[in-house]
N, C-alpha and C positions, 0 to 999 in steps of 0.2 A: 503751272510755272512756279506756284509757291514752293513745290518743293524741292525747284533746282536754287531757289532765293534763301532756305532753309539750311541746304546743305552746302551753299557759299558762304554763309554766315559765319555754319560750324569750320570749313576750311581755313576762314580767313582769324579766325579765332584758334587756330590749331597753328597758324602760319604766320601770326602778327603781325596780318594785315590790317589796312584799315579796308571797310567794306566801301571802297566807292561807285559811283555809278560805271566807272571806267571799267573797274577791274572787273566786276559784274558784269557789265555789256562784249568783252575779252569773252569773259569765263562760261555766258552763255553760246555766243557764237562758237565756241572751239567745241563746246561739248555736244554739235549736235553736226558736227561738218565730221567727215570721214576723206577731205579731198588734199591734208597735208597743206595746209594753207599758210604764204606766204606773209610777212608783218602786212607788208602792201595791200593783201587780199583781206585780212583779217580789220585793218586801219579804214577802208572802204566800207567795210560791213558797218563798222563800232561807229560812224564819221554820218550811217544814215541816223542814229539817235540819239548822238551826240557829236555835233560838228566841231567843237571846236578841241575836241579829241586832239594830243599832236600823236604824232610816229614816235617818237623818242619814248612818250608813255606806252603807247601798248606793244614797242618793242621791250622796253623795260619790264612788265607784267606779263609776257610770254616766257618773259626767262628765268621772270619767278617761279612760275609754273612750273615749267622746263626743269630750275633746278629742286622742287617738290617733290619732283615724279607723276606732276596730273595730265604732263605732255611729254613727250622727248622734241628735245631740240634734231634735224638731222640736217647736218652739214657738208660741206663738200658740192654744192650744186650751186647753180651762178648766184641763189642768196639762199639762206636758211630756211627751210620748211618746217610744220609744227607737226607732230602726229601725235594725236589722241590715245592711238592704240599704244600701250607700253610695254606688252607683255613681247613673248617670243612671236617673231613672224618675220617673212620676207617682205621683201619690196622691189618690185617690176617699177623700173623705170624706162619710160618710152624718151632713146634717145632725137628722136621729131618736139612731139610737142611735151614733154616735159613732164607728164602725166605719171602720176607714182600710184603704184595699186598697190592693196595688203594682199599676203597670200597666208595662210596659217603654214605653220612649223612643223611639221610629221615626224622628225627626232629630235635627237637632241644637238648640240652643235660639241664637238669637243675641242677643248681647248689645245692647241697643240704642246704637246709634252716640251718646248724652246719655253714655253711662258710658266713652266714648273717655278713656285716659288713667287709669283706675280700673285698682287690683286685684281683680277678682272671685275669689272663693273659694268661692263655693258658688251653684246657682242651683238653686229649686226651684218645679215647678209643680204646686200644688193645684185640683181639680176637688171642688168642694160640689154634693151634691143631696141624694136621697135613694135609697137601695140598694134593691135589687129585696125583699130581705124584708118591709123596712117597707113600701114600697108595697104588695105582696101584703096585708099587714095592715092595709091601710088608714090607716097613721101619717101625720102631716103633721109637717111641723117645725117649731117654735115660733117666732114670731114674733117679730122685732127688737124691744125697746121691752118686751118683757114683764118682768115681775116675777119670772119663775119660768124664769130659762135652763133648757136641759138641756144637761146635762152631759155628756162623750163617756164610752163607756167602756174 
């Protein structure tokens, strides 16, 4: 572990942060989760070693990160999700329970010749169904238009 303590050091000295125990207990938990974890999932983890941790701060220090490039923020789902992974890759979201898989990139993605002339910064390709769990369970995903979304987890 010294050497994830070494190389948040150098991060937060690249980044002009201050090294606190928050952002450390953030920086560890995210670097070693592959599950797109939400503030609330991440606020849980950080709240077993430091309780009196708020949400406000390690929402605030995900978006540090976020805006660094040591996570991507991914939004559009009923609250923002972190992912670790930055490079090029899909993402399977299981419209049931909410579950986001990586899947690696096999080409390349191309821009559509409308955005000639555009900065692109980030391009991402989401794939909705539903995951072989839930199907095995017989789940279906709730319908457009309903009263009672479900929410991812």
């Amino acid at each position: 572990m010294q050497k994830t303590g070494e190389n948040f050091a150098e991060l937060c000295r690249t980044h002009g942060w201050k090294c606190t125990p928050q952002r450390l207990a953030v920086y560890r938990y995210i670097r070693t989760r592959r599950n797109h974890p939400t503030v609330d999932q991440v606020l849980a983890e950080v709240r077993v070693s430091i309780p009196a941790v708020t949400r406000e701060s390690v929402y605030r220090i995900l978006n540090e990160f976020a805006h660094a490039g040591i996570i991507r923020r991914l939004d559009h789902f009923s609250s923002a999700r972190y992912d670790t992974c930055t490079g090029s890759h899909l993402h399977f979201i299981c419209e049931v329970c909410g579950k986001i898989t990586d899947f690696p990139l096999t080409g390349a993605i191309e821009i559509p010749p409308e955005l000639s002339g555009q900065e692109v910064h980030h391009t991402e390709v989401r794939i909705s169904g539903v995951c072989q769990t839930c199907r095995t369970a017989g789940k279906h995903p709730v319908q457009s238009g309903s009263n009672n979304p479900k929410k991812g987890s």
